[in-house]
C-alpha positions as CSV (number, residue, x, y, z in Angstrom):
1,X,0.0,0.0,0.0
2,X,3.1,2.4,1.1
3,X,4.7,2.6,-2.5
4,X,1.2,3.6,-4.2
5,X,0.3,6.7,-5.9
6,X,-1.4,9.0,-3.1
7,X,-5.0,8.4,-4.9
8,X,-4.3,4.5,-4.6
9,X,-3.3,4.1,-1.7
10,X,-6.3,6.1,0.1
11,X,-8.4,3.9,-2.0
12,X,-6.3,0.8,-0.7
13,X,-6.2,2.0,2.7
14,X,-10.6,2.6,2.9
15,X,-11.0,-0.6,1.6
16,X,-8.6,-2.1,4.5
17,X,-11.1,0.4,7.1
18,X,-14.0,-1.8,5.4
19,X,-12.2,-4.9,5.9
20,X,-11.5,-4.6,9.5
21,X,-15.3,-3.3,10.2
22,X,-16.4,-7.0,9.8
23,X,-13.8,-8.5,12.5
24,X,-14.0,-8.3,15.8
25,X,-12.8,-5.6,17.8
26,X,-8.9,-7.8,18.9
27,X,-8.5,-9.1,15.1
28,X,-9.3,-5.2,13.9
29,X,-6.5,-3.8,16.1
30,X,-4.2,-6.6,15.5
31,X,-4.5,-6.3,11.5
32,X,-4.0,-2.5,11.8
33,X,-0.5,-2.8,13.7
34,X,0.5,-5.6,11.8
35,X,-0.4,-2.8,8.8
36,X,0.7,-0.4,10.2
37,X,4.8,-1.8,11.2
38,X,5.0,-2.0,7.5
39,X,5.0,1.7,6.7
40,X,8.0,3.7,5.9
41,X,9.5,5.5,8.6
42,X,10.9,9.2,8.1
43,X,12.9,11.4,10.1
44,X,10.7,13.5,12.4
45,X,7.4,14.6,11.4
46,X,5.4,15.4,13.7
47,X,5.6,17.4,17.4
48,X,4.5,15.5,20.3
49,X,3.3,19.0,21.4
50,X,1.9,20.8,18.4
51,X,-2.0,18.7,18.0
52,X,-2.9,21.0,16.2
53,X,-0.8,20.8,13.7
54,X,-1.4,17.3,12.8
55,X,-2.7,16.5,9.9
56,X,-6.1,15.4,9.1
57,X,-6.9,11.4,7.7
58,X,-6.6,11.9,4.2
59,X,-3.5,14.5,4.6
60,X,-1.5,11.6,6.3
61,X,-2.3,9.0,4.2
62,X,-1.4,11.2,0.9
63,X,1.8,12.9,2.2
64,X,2.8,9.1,3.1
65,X,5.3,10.9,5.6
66,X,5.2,8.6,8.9
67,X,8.0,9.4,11.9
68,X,6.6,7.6,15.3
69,X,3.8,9.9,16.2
70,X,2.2,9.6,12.4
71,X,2.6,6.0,12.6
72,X,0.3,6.1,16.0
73,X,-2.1,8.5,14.1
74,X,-2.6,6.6,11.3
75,X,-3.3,3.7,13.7
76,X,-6.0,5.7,15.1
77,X,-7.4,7.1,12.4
78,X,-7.4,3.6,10.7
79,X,-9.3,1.9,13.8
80,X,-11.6,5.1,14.9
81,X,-12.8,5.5,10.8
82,X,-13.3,1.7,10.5
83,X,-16.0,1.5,13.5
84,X,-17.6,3.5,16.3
85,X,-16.4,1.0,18.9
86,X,-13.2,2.7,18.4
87,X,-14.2,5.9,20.0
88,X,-12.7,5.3,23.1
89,X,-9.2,6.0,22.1
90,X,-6.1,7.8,23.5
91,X,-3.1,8.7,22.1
92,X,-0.3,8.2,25.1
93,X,3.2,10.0,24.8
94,X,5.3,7.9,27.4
95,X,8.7,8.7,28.3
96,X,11.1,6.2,30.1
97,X,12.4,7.8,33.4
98,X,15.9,5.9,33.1
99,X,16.3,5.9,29.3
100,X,14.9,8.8,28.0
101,X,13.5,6.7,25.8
102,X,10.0,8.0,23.8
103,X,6.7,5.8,22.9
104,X,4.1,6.6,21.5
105,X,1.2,4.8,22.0
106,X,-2.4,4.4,21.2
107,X,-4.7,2.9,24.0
108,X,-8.0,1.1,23.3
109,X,-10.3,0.4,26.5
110,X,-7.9,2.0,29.2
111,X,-5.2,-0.1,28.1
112,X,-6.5,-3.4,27.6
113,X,-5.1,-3.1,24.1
114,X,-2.2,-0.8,23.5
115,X,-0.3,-0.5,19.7
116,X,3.1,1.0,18.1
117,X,4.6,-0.2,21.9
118,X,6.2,-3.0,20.1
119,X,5.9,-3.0,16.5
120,X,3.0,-4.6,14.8
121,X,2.2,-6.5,18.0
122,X,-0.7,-5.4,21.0
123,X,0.0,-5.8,24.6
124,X,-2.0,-4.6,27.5
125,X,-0.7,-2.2,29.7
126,X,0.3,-4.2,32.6
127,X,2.9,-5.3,30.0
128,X,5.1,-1.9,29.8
129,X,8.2,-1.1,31.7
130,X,7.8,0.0,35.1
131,X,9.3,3.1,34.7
132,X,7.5,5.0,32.4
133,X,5.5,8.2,32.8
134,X,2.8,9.9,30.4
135,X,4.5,12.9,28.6
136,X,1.3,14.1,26.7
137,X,-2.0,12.3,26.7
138,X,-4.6,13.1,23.8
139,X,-8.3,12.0,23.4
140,X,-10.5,11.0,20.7
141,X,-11.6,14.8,20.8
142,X,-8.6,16.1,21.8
143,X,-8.0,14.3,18.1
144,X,-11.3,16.2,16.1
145,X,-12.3,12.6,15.2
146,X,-15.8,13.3,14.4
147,X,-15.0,15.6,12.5
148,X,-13.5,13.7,9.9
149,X,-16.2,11.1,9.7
């Protein structure tokens, strides 16, 4: 999907929303990080700080640009425009205390299901490291969702 023209590939990537509308709600969030660890990844994008400069759906997905943070995005995006049920979202910035070391995270039902900790896999949050703390937390409307569907 990655290496097609802009108009193909948002064709390609609502027709993998549709797809992932018909599974259930683990097998939906499973198929979009395995999707989604397949992207490109460019230098840095986007600010972990600067929400509202982050571009809508159909921007990401036709600039094909993807550091960390638009990986998580597009992860969201994906999920939230596929079905309703994924309305409970929240993007999680985490920081390692002893590392310094940045994730950054989307988190599905409090944490039951968490994606782009490890890529293309979902863990739970009782599965992190210890020591990290939340940087910056966003909502679904912290993230304008509805206004893109």
């Amino acid at each position: 999907m990655w290496a097609l023209t802009p108009e193909e590939r948002l064709i390609s990537w609502r027709e993998f929303r549709n797809d992932i509308s018909k599974l259930s709600k683990e097998e939906a969030i499973q198929d979009t990080a395995t999707l989604w660890s397949t992207c490109p990844i460019s230098t840095q994008y986007l600010a972990q700080d600067l929400i509202d400069d982050w571009p809508d759906p159909w921007s990401l997905m036709h600039d094909n640009c993807y550091d960390d943070i638009a990986i998580t995005l597009g992860m969201v995006y994906t999920l939230a425009l596929a079905d309703d049920i994924f309305n409970d979202v929240e993007i999680h910035m985490l920081t390692n205390r002893g590392t310094g070391e940045e994730f950054h995270t989307a988190w599905f039902e409090n944490g039951k299901y968490i994606i782009n900790y490890e890529y293309g896999a979902v863990v739970s949050s009782n599965k992190l490291q210890r020591n990290l703390v939340t940087k910056y937390k966003y909502s679904y409307t912290d993230l304008l969702i509805d206004n893109y569907k």
